[in-house]
C-alpha positions in Angstrom: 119.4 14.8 -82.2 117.1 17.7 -81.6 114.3 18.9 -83.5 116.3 21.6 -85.4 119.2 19.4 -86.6 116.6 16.7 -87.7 114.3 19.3 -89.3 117.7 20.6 -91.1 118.8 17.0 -92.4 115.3 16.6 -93.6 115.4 19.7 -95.9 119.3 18.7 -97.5 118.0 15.0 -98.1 114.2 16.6 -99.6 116.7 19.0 -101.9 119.3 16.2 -103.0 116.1 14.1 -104.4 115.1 16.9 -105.9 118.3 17.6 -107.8 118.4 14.1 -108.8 115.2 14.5 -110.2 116.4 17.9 -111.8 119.7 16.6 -113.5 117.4 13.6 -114.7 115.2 15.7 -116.4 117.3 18.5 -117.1 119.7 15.6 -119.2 116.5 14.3 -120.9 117.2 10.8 -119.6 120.3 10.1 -120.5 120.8 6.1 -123.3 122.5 4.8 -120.0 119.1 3.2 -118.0 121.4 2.1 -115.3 122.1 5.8 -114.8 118.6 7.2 -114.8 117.5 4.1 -112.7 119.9 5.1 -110.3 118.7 8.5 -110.2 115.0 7.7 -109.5 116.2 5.4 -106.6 118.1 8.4 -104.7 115.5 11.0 -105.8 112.9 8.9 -104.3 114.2 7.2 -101.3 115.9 11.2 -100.3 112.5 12.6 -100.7 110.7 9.9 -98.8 113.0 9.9 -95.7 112.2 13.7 -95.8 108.8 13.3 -95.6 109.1 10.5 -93.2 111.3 12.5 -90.7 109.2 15.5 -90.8 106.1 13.8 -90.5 107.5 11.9 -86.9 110.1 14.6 -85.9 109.0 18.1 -87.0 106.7 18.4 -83.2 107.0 20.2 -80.4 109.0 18.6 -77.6 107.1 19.8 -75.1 103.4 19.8 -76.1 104.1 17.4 -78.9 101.9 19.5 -81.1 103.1 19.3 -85.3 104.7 21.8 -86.6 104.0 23.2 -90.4 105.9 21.0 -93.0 106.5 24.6 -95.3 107.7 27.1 -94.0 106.2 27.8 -91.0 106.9 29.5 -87.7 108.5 27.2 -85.9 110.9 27.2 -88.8 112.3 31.1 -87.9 112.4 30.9 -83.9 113.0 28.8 -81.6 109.9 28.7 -79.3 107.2 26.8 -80.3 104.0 28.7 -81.7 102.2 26.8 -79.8 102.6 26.5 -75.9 106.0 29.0 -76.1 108.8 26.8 -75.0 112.0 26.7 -76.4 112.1 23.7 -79.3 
């Protein structure tokens, strides 16, 4: 995988914990504990592989320099801000 696709997976698993999170709350934690247990599993283990893939991934193939985790510029183009080379 290249550093696009993985930065892309990152962002849909950081925005499915946080809709788990968001129903959870939303619902005002539902009688059913196996439910809401359930829910704080996936919110949490989504949000940490997104912070885990950015944090080893989200670099510059080249000059291995990190990216921004918000938006940054690396985000809208595809050379890196840094030494210029495609990503």
């Amino acid at each position: 995988m290249n550093t696009k696709k993985i930065r892309k997976l990152s962002l849909v698993l950081f925005y499915i914990g946080l809709l788990c999170f968001s129903i959870l709350f939303i619902t005002g934690f539902l009688k059913n504990g196996l439910i809401v247990v359930i829910q704080i599993i996936i919110g949490t283990l989504c949000i940490s592989t997104s912070f885990i893939l950015n944090l080893m991934f989200w670099r510059c193939p080249h000059c291995g320099k990190k990216f921004e985790l918000k938006n940054g510029a690396a985000d809208k183009t595809d050379l890196c801000p840094y030494c210029g080379k495609k990503i």
